[in-house]
Every structure is written in structure tokens, then in C-alpha cells.
PALO-438762 format. One line per field, with one value per residue (C-alpha): residue number from 1; x negated, y, z. Coordinates in pm, 1 decimal. Layout:
<recs>
k <- NUM  ...
east <- X  ...
north <- Y  ...
up <- Z  ...
</recs>
This chain:
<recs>
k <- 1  2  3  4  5  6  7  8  9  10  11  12  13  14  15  16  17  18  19  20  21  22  23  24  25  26  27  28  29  30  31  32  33  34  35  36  37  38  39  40  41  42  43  44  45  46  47  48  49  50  51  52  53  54  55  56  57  58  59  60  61  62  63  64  65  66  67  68  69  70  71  72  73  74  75  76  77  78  79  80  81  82  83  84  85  86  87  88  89  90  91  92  93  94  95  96  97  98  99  100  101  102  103  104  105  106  107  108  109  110  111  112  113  114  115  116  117  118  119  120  121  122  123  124  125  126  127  128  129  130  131  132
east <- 1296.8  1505.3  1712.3  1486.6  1165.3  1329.8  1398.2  1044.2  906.6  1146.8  1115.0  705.0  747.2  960.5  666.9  382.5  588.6  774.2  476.8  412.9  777.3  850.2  485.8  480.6  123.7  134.8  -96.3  -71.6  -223.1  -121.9  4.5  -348.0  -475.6  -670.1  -945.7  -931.9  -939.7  -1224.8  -1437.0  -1330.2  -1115.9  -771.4  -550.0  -461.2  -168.0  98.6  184.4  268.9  -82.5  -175.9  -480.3  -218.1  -2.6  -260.8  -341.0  -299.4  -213.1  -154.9  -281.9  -233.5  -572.6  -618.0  -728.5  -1086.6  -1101.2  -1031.2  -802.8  -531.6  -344.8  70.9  127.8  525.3  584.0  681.7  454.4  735.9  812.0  461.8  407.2  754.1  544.7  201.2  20.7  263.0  186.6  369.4  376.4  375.8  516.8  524.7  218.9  -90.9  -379.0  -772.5  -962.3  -746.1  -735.0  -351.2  -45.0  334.6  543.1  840.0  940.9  823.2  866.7  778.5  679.7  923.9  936.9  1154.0  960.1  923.8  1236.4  1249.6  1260.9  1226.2  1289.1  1280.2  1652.8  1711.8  1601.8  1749.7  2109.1  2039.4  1964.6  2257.9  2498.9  2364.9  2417.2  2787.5  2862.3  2731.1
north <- 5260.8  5275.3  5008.1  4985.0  4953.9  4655.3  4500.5  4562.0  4395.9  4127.0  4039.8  4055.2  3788.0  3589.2  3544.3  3494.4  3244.2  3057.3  2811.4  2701.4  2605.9  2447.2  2275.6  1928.9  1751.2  1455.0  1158.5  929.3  565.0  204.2  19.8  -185.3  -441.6  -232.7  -506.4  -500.6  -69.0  -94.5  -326.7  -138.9  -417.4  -433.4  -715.1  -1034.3  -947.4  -1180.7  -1027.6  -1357.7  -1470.4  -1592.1  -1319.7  -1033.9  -1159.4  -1145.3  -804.1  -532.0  -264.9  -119.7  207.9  395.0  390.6  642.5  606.3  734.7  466.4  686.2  550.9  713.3  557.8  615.4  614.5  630.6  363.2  4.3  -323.1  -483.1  -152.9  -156.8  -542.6  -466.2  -224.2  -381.9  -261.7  -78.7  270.0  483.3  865.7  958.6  1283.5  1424.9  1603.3  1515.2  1544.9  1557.6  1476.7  1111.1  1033.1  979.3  1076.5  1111.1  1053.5  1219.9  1002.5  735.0  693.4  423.1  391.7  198.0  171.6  512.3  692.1  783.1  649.9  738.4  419.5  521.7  834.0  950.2  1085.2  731.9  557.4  827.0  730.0  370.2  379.8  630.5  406.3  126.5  312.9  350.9  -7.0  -128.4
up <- 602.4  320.6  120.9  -179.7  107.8  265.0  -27.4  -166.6  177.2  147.6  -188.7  -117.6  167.0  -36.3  -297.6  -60.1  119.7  -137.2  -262.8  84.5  85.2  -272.0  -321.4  -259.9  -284.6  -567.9  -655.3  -931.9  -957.9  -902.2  -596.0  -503.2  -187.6  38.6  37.6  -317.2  -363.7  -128.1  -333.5  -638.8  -777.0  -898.4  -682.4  -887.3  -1109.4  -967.7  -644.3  -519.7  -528.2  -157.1  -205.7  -207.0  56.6  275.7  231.4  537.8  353.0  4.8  -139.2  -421.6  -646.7  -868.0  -1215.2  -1091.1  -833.6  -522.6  -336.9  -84.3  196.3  204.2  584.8  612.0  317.1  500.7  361.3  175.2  -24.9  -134.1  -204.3  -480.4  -687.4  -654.2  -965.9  -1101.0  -1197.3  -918.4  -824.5  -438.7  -356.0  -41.1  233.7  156.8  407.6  229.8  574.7  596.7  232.5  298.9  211.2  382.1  105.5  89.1  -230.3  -426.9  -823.5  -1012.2  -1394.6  -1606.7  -2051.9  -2003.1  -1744.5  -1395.0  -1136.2  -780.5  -589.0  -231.0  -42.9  264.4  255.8  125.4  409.9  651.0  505.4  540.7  913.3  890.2  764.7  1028.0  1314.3  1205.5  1162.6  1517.8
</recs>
């Protein structure tokens, strides 16, 4: 095989494979109760109202009302951006309606700002680990 062939086949494997590397699945909605997405409601808007506490979960609802479950993203994180308008980046998985987020960016009055990430939390437990 010559040079120019193995760069031909190289180049060639590069394309096919490079989406399945760089692609990362998105969805787009607000933070919402899973009681609430399931009855096709949006939560109350204070997100210390009792109601919200008391949900189990949070999911991100999509403007069509589908809604999609973020598996790796704690409670807490959630409950901060109830009903805000977030994006979820990261694997997404059709046959669970769910998503592994791989980062987390909420809307603000200048745009999108990433909030949570995986490598963020990595460093955090990181940086714990060294101070024990």
C-alpha cells in the first residue's frame, strides 16, 4: 500500500467515525415536577412552594410537553433551576425518555451559561479527596 492509499483510508475512517465522536445529543425545555410534567402542568412558580418540595424528581419538559428524565443530575441541582429554561447536553437514550447529561446550561437576559458539568463535579470530588 502506498502513502497516498493509507492516507486515503485514514482520512476515510476519520470521516465515518468523527460524528459518532463529536455529536452530543441535546434537549431544550424547562426544569418541571415530575408529578406536574406528567399531568401536563407547569410546577407552581416559586420553587419554594411545599408542592415542589415534595416532588421526586425533576425533568426537563419540552416546549411540546414531552418530557425527559436527566438521570446523573442530583435533586438539589434541579430544584435551583426549576422553571427556568435550561439546555441538557450529554447521551441521550429514546427507549428511557432520559438523558446523561454531560452539562447543564441555563438561560439568563444574555444567553445560555453552563451551570453544571460533569468535569465540574469530577474536580469537586477531586479537590475533596485532597483535603481529607
Amino acid at each position: 500500500m502506498t502513502a497516498m492509499s493509507q492516507f486515503r483510508w485514514i482520512l476515510i475512517l476519520t470521516l465515518i467515525l468523527l460524528p459518532l465522536v463529536v455529536q452530543a445529543d441535546r434537549i431544550e425545555g424547562r426544569f418541571n415536577g415530575l408529578g406536574c410534567a406528567s399531568k401536563g402542568k407547569l410546577c407552581p412558580i416559586d420553587k419554594d412552594d411545599p408542592h415542589v418540595l415534595l416532588e421526586r424528581d425533576f425533568v426537563v419538559q419540552t416546549a411540546d410537553g414531552n418530557y425527559f428524565y436527566v438521570t446523573n443530575i442530583d435533586w438539589k441541582t434541579k430544584l435551583k433551576y426549576v422553571l427556568k429554561l435550561v439546555r441538557v447536553e450529554g447521551r441521550f437514550s429514546d427507549r428511557l425518555s432520559a438523558i446523561v447529561a454531560d452539562e447543564l446550561w441555563v438561560k439568563k437576559v444574555d444567553g445560555y451559561h453552563l451551570e453544571w458539568s460533569l468535569e465540574m463535579v469530577r474536580e469537586k470530588h477531586r479537590k475533596a479527596r485532597l483535603e481529607q
